[in-house]
N, C-alpha and C positions, 0 to 999 in steps of 0.2 A: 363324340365324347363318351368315355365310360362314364357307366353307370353310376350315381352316387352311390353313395353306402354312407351310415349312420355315424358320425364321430364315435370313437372309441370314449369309453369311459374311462375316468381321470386316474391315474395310479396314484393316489395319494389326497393331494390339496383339493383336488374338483375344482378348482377356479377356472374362469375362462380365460385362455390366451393373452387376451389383453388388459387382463386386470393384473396381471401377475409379473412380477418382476424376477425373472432367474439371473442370480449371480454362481456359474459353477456347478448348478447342481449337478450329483452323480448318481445314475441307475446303480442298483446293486442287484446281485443273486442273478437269477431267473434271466432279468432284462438285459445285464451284463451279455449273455450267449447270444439273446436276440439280436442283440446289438451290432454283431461280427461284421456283417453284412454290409449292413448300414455306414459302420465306420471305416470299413474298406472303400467301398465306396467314393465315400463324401474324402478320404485323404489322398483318394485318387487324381490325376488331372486330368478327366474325363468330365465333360460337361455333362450331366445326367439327364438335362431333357433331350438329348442324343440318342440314348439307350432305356429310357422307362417311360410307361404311359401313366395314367390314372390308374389303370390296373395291377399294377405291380409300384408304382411307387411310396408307397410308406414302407413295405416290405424288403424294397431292393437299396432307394435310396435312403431311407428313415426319414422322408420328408413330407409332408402333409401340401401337394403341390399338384397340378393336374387334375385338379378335380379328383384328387383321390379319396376326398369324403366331403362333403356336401356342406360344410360348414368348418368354419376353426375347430383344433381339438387343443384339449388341457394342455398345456406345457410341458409336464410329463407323460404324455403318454404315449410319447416315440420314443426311440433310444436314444442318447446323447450325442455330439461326437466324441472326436477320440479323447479332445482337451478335456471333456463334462459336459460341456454345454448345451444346454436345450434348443430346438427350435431354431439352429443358426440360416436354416432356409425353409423358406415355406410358413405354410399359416399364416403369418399376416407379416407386411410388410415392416421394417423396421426403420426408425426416424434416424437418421446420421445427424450428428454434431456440427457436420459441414454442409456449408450452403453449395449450390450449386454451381460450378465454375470451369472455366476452360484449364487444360492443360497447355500448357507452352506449347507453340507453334498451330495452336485450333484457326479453324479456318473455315467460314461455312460452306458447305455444299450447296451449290445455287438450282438443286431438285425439290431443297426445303429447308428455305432460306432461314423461315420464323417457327423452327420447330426449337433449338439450345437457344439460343441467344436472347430471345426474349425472355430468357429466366434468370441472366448472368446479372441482374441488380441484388442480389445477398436477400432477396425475399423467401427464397425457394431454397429450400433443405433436400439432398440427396436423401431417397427412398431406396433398399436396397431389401435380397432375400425373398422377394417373393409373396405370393399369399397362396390358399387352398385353391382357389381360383385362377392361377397364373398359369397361363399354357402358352405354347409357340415360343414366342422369345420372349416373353415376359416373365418366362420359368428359368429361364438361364441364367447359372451365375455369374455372365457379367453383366446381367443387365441393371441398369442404374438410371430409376425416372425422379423429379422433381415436384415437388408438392409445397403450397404454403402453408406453414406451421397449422391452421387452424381445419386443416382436413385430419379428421380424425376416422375414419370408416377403412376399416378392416389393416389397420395401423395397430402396432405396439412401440414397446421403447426397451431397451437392455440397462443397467447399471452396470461396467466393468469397472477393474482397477487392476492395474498393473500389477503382475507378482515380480516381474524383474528389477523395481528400483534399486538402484545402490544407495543404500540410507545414508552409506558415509561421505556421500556428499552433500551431506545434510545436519543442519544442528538437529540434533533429534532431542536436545535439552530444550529445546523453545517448543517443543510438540504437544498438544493435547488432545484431548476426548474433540473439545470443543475447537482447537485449531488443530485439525491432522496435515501430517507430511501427504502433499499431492504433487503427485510429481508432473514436470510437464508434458506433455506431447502435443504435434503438432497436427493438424487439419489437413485433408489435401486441397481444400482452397485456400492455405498460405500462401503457395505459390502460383496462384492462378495467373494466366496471363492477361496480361495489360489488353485493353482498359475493364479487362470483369473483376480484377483484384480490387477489395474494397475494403471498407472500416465496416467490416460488422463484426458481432460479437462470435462468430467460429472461427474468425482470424483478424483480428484486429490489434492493435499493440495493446490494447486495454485488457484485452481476453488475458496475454502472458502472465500480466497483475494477480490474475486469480490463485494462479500456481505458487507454489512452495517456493522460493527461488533456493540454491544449492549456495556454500557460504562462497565460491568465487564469484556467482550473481548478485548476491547481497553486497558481498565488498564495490562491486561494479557497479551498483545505483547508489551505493550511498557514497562513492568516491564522487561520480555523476551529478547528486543532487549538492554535495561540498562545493564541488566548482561550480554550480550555478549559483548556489548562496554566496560565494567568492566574488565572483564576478560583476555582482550586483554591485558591492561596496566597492569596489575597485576604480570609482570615477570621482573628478575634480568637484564635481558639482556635489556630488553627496558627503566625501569630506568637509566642504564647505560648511553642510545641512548638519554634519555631527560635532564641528568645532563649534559650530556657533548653539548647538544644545546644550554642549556640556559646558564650554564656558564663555558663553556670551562675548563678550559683556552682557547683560541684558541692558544696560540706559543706551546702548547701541544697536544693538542685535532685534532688541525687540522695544525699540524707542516708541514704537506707535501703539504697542500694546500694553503699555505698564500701568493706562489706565482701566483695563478691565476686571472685571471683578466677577465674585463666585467661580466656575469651573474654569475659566477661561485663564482667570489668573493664579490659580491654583495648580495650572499645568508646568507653571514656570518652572526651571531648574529642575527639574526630575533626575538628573544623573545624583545631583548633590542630593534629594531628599532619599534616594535609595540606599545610598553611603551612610544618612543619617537615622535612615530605617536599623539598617544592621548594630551601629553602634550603638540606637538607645536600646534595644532588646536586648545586646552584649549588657549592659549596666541594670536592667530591667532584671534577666534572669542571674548576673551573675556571675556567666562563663570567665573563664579566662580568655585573655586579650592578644594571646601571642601570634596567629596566622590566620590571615583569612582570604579566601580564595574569591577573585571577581570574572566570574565566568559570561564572555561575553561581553568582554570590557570597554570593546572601541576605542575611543581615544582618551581613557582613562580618569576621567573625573571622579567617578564613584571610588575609583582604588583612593584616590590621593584623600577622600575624605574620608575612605574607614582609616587613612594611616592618621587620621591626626589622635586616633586610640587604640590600635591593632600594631605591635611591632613588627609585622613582617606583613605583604598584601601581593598578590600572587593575582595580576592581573592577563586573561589570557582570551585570545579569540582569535577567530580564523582569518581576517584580513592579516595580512602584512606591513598593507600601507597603512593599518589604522595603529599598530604596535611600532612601525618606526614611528610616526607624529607622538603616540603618547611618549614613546624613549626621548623623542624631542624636547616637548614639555618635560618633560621628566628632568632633561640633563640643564635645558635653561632657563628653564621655570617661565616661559613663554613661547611665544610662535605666534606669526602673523601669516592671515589668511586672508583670502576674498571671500569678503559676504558679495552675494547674488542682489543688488536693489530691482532690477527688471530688464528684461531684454536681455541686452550686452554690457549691460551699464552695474557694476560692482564698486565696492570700495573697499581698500584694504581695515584692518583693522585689526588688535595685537588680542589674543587669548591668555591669561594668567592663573596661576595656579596661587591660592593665597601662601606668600610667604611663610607664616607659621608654621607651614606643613612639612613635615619633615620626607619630602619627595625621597630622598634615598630607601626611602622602607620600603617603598614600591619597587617590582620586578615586573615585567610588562615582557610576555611568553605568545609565541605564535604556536597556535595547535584547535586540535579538534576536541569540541565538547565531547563529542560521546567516544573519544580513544586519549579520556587525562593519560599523560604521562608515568609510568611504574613508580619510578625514581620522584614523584612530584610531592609524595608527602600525605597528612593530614591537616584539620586548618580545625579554627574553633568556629569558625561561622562561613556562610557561602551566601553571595549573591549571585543571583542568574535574572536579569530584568532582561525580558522581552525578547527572552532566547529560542522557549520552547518550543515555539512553532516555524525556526526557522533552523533547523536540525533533521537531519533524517532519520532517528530512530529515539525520539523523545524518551522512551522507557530505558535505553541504555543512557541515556544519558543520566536521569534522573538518578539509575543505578548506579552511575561513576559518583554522585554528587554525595548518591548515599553512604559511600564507603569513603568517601574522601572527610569526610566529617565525624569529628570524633563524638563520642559518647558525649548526649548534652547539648551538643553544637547548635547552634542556630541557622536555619537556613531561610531567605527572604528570596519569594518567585514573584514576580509579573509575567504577566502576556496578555495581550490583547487576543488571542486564539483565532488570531488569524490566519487558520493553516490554508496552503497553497501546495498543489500536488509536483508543482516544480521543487518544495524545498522538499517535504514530506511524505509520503507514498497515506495514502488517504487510508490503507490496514491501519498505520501503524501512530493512526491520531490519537491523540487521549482526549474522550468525549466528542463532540462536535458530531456526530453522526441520529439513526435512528435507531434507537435496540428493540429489540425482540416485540411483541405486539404495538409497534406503533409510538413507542413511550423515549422521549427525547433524551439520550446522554447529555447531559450539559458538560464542559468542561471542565468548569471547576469545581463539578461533584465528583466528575473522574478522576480529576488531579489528586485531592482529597483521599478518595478510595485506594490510591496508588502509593501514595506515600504512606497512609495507613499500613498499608501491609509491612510496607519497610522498618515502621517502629517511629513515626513521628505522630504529634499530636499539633494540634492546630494553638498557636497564640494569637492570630486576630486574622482576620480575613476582610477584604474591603475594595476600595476601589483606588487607582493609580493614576490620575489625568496625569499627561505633558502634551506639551504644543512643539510642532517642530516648524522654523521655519524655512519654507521654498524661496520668498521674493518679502519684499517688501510689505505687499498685500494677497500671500498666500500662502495659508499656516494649513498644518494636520493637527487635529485634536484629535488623540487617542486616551479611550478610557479604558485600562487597562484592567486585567484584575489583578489585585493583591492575594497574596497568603503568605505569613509567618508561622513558621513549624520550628519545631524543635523534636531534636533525634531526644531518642529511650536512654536513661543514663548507662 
């Protein structure tokens, strides 16, 4: 081996190799000429421990490799390549993003069976580049060994970031300091061959999550997450579970339970106390009474009680089949359905709408909370019970809610905040997470914070029981939370 010789002293920061993070940096002046060499070289396709030893390599190649100095040297104190970049081979090895894995068609060599494959479980991070110490084929750039995350010795790391993204396929209006456009790329263990391809985090479907998505990926998950929330409501058996919520009977429906009391029976009828929420607030503040929007309607009960004081009631949500049954009730002011009593075993029984109500004021609309219709209007007050966590972009939505509501307006939310990353992509929850040192988002302090910024202020905040029932002897008690806002006049 040549001789060592002393690390060169640092052009600039003096830091050591591995403390230091180069993004880009460029020689200037002086180092610029040095540099010729070097860059010729390294854009060559000449493997350089081919043609340099310890002796001539920082000089020929600009690479700190071969024992060309007896220790790591500063980050700048070789020349760049030609891109800027410091240090892209040699000096210490650099950690890849990608764990270690076969390429399509890998096959072991039965001379040395257990040298790859025993790494192909996603533990082991490809090592690449070299250190000051790599000679023979361990200086060469293609060589590529495997290390578990927690070997740090004679290891660095790079931050890059793409200069080529196309931003315009990008909302660059949702971007911030604190949320930046990242664009995606992918691993070369995405495509590792079967059985070393895995779920870890440098190729896992969950890693995509991190990234920016571009607005046809955005339209594609939350078209995605629409039809799974669709598809939920779209059975015999939970129609059943939402006829008999919204209009019982209840000395039917819930014959066994009309003797409980406190929360239990407090849950009763919640389609009807959310219709009764909005109208007494409409009389409470005021507003005028002419349109009001029930976002999230289901099978309509809530609409038909804001109409018995709102002339016009703009009932809308994403099933199909839950908007024909309310058209249903709507056009015959009943409909008979099967309650579930257990097993196989149901009984019919007839749903009503109370007479007095004047059912034509209601319009019962199939569409998407977070894409209201252009043409759909403004309304004096909006109900959305038990919506917002089962939408895939809760802040657009809240923002359609916000502009659909006139100056004044009243708006009444529940949710139980039960997000689930099938409906909602878990960015894009409001609250329910951990923020910054440790300290819990709740969500109805984020919800609060959100609508604040819109221009609402709080008229009572609280709690929401209803009871839904499955069978005979098998209910959900959910306690929801409440908040009453009203828009800035």
């Amino acid at each position: 081996a040549a001789a060592a010789a002393a690390a060169p002293a640092a052009g600039g920061k003096g830091k050591a190799a591995a403390a230091v993070i180069e993004i880009g940096a460029v020689a200037a002046g002086a180092a610029v000429a040095a540099a010729a060499p070097a860059v010729e070289a390294a854009a060559s396709s000449v493997d350089m421990v081919m043609t340099v030893s310890g002796c001539n390599a920082a000089k020929v190649a600009g690479a700190n490799f071969q024992l060309a100095y007896g220790s790591q040297s500063p980050v700048t104190a070789l020349p760049p390549s030609e891109a800027g970049f410091h240090d892209v081979f040699g000096n210490a090895w650099e950690w890849a993003e990608d764990h270690f894995a076969a390429f399509p068609g890998f096959k072991v060599h039965p001379y040395y069976e257990d040298f790859s494959s025993p790494c192909f479980g996603g533990l082991h991070h490809m090592i690449l580049g070299g250190s000051f110490m790599s000679t023979g084929q361990l200086a060469s750039k293609f060589a590529r060994y495997q290390f578990r995350p927690h070997f740090f010795q004679h290891a660095t790391f790079r931050l890059v970031q793409s200069s080529s993204a196309d931003l315009s396929l990008y909302d660059v209006s949702a971007a911030s300091p604190e949320a930046p456009i990242l664009p995606f790329f992918e691993t070369s263990c995405m495509d590792a061959a079967e059985p070393y391809v895995g779920d870890h985090p440098c190729c896992s479907k969950a890693r995509r999550e991190r990234f920016t998505p571009t607005r046809d990926e955005e339209i594609e998950r939350n078209n995605a997450k629409l039809a799974a929330t669709k598809q939920s409501y779209e059975t015999d058996a939970l129609m059943g579970q939402y006829l008999s919520l919204h209009f019982g009977p209840l000395e039917v429906a819930f014959a066994d339970y009309l003797d409980e009391i406190g929360i239990l029976s407090d849950g009763l009828d919640f389609p009807k106390k959310c219709g009764d929420l909005v109208t007494g607030w409409a009389a409470k503040t005021g507003i005028p009474t002419g349109r009001a929007l029930d976002l999230g309607c289901a099978v309509g009960r809530s609409s038909f009680e804001m109409a018995r004081v709102f002339q016009q009631v703009v009932g809308i949500d994403l099933s199909q089949t839950f908007i024909d049954m309310a058209n249903q009730v709507k056009a015959d002011g009943s409909v008979a359905y099967k309650l579930k009593v257990e097993g196989d075993i149901s009984t019919e029984v007839v749903a009503r709408i109370d007479p007095a109500i004047d059912a034509s004021r209601c319009t019962f609309l199939q569409g998407d909370a977070c894409a209201l219709p252009a043409d759909l209007g403004t309304f004096d007050a909006v109900l959305a019970a038990n919506l917002l966590c089962r939408v895939p972009d809760p802040a657009v939505c809240l923002q359609g809610i916000a502009d659909a509501l006139n100056p004044g307006g009243v708006l009444v939310l529940t949710s139980p905040f039960t997000w689930l990353e099938e409906y909602t992509a878990k960015a894009k929850w409001v609250g329910g997470c951990v923020g910054e040192g440790g300290a819990a988002v709740r969500c109805g302090d984020a919800l609060k914070a959100l609508m604040a910024s819109h221009g609402f202020r709080v008229l009572e905040e609280g709690k929401a029981p209803l009871v839904i029932r499955e069978t005979a002897r098998k209910y959900q008690l959910i306690l929801a939370h409440k908040l009453v806002l009203q828009k800035a006049a």
